[in-house]
C-alpha positions as CSV (number, residue, x, y, z in Angstrom):
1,X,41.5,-18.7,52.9
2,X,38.4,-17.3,54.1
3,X,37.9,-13.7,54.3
4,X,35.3,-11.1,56.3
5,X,33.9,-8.4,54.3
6,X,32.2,-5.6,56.3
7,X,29.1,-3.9,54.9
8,X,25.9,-4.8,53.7
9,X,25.6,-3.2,50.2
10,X,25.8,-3.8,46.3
11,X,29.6,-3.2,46.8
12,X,29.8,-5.8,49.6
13,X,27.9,-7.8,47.5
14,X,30.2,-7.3,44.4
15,X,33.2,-7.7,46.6
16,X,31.9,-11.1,48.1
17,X,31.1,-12.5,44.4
18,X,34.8,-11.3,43.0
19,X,36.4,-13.0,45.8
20,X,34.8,-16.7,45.7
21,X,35.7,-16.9,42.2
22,X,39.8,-17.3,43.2
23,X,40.3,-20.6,44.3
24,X,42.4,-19.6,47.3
25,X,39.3,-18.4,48.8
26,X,37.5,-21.7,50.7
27,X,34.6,-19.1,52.1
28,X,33.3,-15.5,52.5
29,X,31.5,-13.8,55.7
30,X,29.7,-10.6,55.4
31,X,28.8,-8.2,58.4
32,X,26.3,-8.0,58.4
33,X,25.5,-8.8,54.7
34,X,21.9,-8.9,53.0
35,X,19.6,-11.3,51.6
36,X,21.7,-11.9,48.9
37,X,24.3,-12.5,50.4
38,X,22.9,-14.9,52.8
39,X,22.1,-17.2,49.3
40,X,25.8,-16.6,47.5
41,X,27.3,-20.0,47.2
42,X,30.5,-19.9,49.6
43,X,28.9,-17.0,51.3
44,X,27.4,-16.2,54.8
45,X,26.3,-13.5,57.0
46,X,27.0,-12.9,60.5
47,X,24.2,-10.4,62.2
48,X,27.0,-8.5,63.6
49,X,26.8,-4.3,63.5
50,X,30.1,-2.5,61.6
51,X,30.3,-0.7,64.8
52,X,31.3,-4.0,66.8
53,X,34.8,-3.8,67.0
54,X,35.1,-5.9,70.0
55,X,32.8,-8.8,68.2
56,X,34.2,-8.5,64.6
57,X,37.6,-9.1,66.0
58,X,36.5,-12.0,68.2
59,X,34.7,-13.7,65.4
60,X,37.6,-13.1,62.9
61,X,40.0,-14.7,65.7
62,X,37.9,-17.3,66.3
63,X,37.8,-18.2,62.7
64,X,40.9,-17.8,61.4
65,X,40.0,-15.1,59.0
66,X,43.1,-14.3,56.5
67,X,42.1,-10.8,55.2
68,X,39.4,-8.4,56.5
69,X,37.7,-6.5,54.0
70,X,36.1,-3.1,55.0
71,X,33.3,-1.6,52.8
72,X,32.0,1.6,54.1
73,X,33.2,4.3,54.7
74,X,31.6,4.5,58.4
75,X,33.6,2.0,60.2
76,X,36.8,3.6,58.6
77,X,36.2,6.7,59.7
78,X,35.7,5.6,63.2
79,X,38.8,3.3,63.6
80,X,37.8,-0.2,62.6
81,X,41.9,-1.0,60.5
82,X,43.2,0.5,63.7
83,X,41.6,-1.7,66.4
84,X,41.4,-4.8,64.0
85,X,45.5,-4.0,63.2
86,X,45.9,-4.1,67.5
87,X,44.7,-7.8,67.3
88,X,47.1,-8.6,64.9
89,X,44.0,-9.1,62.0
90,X,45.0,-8.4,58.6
91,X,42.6,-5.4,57.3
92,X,42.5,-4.2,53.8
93,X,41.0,0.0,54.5
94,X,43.2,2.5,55.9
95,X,43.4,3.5,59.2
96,X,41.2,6.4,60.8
97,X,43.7,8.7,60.2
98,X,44.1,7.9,56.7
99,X,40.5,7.8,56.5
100,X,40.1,11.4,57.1
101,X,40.8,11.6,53.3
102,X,36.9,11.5,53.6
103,X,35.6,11.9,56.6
104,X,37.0,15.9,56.6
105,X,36.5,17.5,53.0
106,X,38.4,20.3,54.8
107,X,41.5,17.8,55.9
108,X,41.2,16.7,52.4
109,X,41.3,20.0,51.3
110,X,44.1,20.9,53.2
111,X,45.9,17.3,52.3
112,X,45.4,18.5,48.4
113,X,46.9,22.0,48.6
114,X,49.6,20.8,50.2
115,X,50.6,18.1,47.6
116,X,49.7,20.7,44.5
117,X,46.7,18.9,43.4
118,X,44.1,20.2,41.4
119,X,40.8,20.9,43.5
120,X,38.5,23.8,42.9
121,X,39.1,26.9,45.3
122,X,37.4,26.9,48.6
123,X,36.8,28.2,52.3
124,X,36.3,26.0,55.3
125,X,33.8,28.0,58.2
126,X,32.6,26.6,61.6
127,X,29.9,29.0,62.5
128,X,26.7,30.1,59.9
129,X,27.4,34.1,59.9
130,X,30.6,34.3,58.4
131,X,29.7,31.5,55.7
132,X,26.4,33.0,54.7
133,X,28.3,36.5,54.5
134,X,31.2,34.6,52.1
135,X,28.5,33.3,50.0
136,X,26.9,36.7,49.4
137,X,30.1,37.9,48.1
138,X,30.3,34.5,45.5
139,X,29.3,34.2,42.4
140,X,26.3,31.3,41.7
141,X,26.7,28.3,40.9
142,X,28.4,27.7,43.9
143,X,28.8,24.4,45.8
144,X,28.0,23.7,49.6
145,X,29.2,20.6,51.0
146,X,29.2,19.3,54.5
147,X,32.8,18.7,56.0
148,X,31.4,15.2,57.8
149,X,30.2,12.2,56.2
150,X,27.0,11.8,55.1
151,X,26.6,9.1,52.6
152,X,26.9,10.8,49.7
153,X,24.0,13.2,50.4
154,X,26.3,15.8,51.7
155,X,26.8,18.1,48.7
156,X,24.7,21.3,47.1
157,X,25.0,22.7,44.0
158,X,23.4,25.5,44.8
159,X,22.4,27.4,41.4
160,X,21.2,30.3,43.1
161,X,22.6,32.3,46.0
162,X,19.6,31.9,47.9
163,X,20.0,28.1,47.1
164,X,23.5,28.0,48.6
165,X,22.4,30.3,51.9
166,X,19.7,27.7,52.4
167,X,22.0,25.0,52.4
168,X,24.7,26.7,54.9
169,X,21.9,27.3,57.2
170,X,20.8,23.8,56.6
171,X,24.0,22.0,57.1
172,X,24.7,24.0,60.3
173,X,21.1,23.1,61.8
174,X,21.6,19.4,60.9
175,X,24.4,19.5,63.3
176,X,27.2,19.8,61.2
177,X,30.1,21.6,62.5
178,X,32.1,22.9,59.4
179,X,31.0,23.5,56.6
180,X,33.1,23.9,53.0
181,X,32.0,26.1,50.3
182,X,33.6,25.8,47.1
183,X,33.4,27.1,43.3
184,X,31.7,25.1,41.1
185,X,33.5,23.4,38.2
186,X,31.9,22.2,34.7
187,X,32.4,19.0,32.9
188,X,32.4,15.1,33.5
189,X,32.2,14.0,36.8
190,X,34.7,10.5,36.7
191,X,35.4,8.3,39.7
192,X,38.8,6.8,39.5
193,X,39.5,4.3,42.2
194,X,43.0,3.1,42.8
195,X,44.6,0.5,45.0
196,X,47.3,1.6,47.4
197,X,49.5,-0.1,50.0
198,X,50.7,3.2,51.0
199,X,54.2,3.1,48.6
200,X,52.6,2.1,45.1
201,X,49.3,2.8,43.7
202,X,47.4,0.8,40.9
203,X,44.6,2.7,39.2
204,X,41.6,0.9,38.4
205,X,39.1,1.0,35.5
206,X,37.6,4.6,35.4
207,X,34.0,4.5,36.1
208,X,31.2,7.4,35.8
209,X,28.5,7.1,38.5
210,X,24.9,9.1,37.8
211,X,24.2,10.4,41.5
212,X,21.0,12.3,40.8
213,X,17.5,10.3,41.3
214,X,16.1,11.9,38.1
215,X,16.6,11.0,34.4
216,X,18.8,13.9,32.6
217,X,20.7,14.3,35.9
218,X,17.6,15.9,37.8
219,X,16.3,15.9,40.9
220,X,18.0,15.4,44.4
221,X,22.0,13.5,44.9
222,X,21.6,9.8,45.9
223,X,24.1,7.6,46.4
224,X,24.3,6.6,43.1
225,X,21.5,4.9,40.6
226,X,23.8,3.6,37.9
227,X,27.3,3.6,36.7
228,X,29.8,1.9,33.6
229,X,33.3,1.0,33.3
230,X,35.6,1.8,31.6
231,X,34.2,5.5,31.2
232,X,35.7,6.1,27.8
233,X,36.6,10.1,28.2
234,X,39.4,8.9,30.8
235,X,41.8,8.0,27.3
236,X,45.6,6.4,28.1
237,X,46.9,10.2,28.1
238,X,44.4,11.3,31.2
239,X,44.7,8.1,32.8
240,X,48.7,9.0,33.2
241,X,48.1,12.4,33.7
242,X,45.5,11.4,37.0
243,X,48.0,8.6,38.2
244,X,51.1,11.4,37.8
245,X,49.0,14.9,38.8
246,X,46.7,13.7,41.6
247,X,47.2,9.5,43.0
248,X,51.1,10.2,43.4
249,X,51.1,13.0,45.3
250,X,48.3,12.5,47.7
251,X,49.9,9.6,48.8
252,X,53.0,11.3,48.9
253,X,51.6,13.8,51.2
254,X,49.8,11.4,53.5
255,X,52.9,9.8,53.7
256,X,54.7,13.8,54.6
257,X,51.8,13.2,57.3
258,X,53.1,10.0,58.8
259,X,50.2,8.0,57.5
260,X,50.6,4.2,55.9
261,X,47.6,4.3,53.7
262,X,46.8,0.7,53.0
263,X,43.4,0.1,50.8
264,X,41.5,2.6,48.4
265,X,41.9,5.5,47.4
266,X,39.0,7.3,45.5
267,X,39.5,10.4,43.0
268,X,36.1,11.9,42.6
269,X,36.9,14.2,39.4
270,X,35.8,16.5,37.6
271,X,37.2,16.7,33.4
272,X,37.0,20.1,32.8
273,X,35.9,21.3,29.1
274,X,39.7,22.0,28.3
275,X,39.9,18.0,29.1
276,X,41.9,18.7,33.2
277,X,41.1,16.5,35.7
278,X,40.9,18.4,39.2
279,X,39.4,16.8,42.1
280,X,36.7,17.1,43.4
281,X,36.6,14.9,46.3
282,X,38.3,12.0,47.7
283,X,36.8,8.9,49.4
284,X,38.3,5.9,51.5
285,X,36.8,2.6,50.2
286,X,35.2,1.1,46.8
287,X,32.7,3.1,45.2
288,X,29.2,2.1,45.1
289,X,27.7,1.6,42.6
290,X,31.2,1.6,40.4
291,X,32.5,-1.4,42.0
292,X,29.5,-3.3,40.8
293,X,30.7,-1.9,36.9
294,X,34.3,-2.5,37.5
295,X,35.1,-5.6,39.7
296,X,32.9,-7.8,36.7
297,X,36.0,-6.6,34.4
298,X,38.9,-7.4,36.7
299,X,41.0,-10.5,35.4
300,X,43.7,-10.9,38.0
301,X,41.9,-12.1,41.6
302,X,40.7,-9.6,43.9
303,X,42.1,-11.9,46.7
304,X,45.7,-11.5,45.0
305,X,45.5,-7.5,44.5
306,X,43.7,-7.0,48.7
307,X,46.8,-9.1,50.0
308,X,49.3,-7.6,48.4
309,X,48.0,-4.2,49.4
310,X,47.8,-5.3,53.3
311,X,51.4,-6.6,53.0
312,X,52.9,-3.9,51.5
313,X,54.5,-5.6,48.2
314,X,51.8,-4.0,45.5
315,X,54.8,-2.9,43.7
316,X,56.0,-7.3,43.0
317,X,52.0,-7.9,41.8
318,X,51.8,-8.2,37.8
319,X,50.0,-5.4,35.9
320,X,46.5,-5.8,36.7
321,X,44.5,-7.7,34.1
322,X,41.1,-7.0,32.8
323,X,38.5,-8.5,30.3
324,X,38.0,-7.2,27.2
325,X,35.0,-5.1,26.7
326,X,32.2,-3.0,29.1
327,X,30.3,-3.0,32.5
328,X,27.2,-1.2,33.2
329,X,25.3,-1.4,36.7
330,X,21.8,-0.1,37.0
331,X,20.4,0.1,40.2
332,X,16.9,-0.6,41.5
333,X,15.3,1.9,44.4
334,X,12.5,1.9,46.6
335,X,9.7,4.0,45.2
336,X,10.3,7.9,47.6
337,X,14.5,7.4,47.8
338,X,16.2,9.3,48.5
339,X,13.1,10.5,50.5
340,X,11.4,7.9,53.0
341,X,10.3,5.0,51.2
342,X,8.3,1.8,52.7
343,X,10.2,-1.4,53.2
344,X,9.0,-5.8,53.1
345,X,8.2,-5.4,49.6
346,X,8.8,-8.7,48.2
347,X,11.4,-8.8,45.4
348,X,11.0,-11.7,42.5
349,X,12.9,-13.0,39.1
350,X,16.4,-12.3,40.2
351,X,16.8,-15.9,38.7
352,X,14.9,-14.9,35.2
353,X,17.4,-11.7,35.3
354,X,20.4,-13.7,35.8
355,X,19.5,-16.0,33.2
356,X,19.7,-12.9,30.7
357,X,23.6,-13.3,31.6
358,X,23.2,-10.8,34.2
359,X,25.0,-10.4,38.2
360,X,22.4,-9.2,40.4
361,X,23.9,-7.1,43.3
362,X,21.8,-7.6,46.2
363,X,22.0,-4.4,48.3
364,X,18.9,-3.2,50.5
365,X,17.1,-6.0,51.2
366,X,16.9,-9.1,53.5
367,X,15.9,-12.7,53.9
368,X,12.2,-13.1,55.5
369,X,10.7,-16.3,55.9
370,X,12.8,-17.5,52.4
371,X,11.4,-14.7,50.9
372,X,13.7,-12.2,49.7
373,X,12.4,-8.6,50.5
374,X,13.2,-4.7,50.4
375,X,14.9,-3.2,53.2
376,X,16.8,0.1,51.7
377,X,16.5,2.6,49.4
378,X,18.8,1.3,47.2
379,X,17.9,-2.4,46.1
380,X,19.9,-3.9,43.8
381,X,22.2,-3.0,40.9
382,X,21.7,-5.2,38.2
383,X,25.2,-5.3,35.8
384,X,25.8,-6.4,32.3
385,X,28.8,-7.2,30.7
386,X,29.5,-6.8,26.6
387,X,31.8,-6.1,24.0
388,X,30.8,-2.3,24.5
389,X,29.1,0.2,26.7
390,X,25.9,-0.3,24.6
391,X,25.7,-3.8,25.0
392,X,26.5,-4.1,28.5
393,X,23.4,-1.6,29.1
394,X,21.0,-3.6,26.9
395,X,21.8,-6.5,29.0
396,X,21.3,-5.3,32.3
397,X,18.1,-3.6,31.3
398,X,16.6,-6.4,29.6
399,X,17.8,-8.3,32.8
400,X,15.9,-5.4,35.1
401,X,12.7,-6.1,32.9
402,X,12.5,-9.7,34.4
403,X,12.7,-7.8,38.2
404,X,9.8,-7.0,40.5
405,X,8.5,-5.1,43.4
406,X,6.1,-2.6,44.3
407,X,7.2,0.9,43.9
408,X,10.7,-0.3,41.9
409,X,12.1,2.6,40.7
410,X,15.3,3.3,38.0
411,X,16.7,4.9,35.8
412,X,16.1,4.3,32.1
413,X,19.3,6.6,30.8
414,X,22.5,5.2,32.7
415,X,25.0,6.1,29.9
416,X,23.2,8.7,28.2
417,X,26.9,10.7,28.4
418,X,28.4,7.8,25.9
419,X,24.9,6.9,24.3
420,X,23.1,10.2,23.5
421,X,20.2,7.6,22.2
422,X,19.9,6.0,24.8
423,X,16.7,5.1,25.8
């Protein structure tokens, strides 16, 4: 088979790598892809945009792709299952409908309350007066999120009052028609990501992401600068209690709504202190950087779990399978992300790192001249694999240690929540 994954990320990357280790799969194709991905044995790019419909479904015609894979949540959001689906392509993603889950945290919203699922309280405004008047009347913390996509940037916890009214106004001036304000909820932030073909869902590992640039959870949302799998406060008990409380029914209400919700489905949680999970938001696709942490883990081939999703007979698939043991994903920025940041800073010893038993996850960055250099804010994630959480760290950051380029930036506490040592 040969498959078309869309995106050009560490979780494009991650997905590629997964898939050419099932011997089904003769060859992958990312769109566009990075310079890592342009290297991957069994793997090439083709400079296409996400956006290109028309030329995605071409080339995948063309070249009898079996399965399109869609990373981001972008093309989801503007219809990419939908128009590859009218040219009879198999696509694993759901359809822009379905990917609404996302796109609108006030659909969501909506979508939640009417299935019963925990999610904090809330109010959904369209104009800046009457949200700046609700937030007077709140108590602080209080969270400000945009109601559009925004790439995981989108969301303020605002500490302050002041802090949240900033934010409204902000929001609304960066062209952002609704906005949602919601109460703020203490805990563990866990991302659980399931596979769905719309009747059965299979949870996958639970992961825990560290979203802030800073070390100690500081500083500005990014989207994402480290994350491990499995995330051990999600125990057997919670893991039911998710899959029974909050997967079930919101694919029992899409399907109230008429939707066929074929691909991921996301649970961004929150663990409250009395150990409830309530959600805090949902997203449409594989989490980045968790699918770097978790897809290292999986047993059973990825190829296996997409198909049966995209066919509809995820219920016949065997219990997924996983290794014994721990993933941890580090990630690498530009020196200024989330801010601006300079890019064609050339990147060397991905080979030393690997040799530390590493998998580099090439993200932003790009093929110039054979040289591989920067090209994003985000890098690469470099993941270790080990008997525990503590091990799989010390092997992806002896692995980073080997890594260069001027103005790298990460994070030295990824796991600090399991590893209070950590250093």
């Amino acid at each position: 088979m040969k498959i078309l994954v869309i995106g050009n990320g560490g979780r494009e990357y991650a997905l590629a790598w997964k898939l050419l280790q099932s011997q089904s799969i003769q060859q992958v194709i990312c769109v566009p892809g990075n310079g890592g991905t342009a290297t991957l044995t069994g793997c090439q790019n083709r400079l296409l945009n996400v956006q290109d419909f028309d030329g995605i479904a071409e080339f995948a015609l063309v070249n009898d792709i079996s399965l399109v894979v869609v990373g981001p949540e972008l093309p989801l959001s503007l219809g990419i299952t939908d128009y590859l689906q009218s040219k009879h392509i198999p696509v694993f993603g759901p359809t822009q409908e379905g990917a609404q889950i996302e796109s609108s945290k006030s659909w969501a919203k909506d979508l939640m309350q009417s299935a019963g699922v925990p999610t904090p309280s809330f109010a959904v405004f369209t104009e800046p007066e009457p949200a700046l008047a609700y937030v007077k009347t709140q108590v602080a913390p209080i969270v400000v999120k945009a109601d559009g996509l925004a790439a995981g940037k989108g969301v303020t916890v605002a500490a302050t009052i002041d802090e949240a009214e900033t934010a409204v106004q902000s929001l609304f001036q960066n062209g952002f028609e609704t906005v949602v304000i919601e109460e703020c909820v203490t805990g563990q932030e866990v991302s659980v990501l399931a596979v769905t073909d719309g009747l059965t869902v299979r949870p996958l590992l639970p992961a825990q992401d560290h979203k802030r640039i800073g070390e100690g959870d500081t500083g500005p949302n990014t989207g994402g600068m480290g994350a491990y799998a499995p995330a051990p406060i999600v125990t057997p008990e919670l893991s039911k209690r998710i899959e029974t409380e909050i997967l079930n029914p919101t694919l029992e209400a899409l399907k109230v709504r008429g939707i066929d919700y074929r691909g991921v489905l996301y649970a961004g949680l929150m663990i409250t202190p009395e150990g409830n999970p309530t959600v805090l938001e949902f997203n449409c696709r594989f989490g980045d950087p968790e699918t770097q942490a978790i897809l290292p883990l999986l047993e059973t081939p990825l190829d296996q779990v997409l198909l049966a999703c995209t066919q509809q007979r995820l219920a016949e698939l065997p219990t997924l399978t996983w290794k014994q043991g721990a993933a941890a994903c580090v990630i690498a920025a530009s020196k200024g992300y989330p801010g601006a940041y300079e890019k064609g800073k050339v990147i060397t010893g991905i080979q030393q790192a690997e040799q530390h038993g590493a998998i580099v996850c090439s993200a932003g960055n790009t093929l110039k001249q054979q040289e591989l250099v920067t090209s994003g804010g985000r890098v690469l994630g470099v993941t270790g694999t080990g008997k525990t959480i503590a091990q799989a760290l010390s092997v992806a950051y002896s692995a980073m240690d080997c890594i260069q380029f001027e103005g790298m930036y990460y994070r030295r506490d990824i796991g600090y929540r399991v590893l209070p040592d950590v250093d």
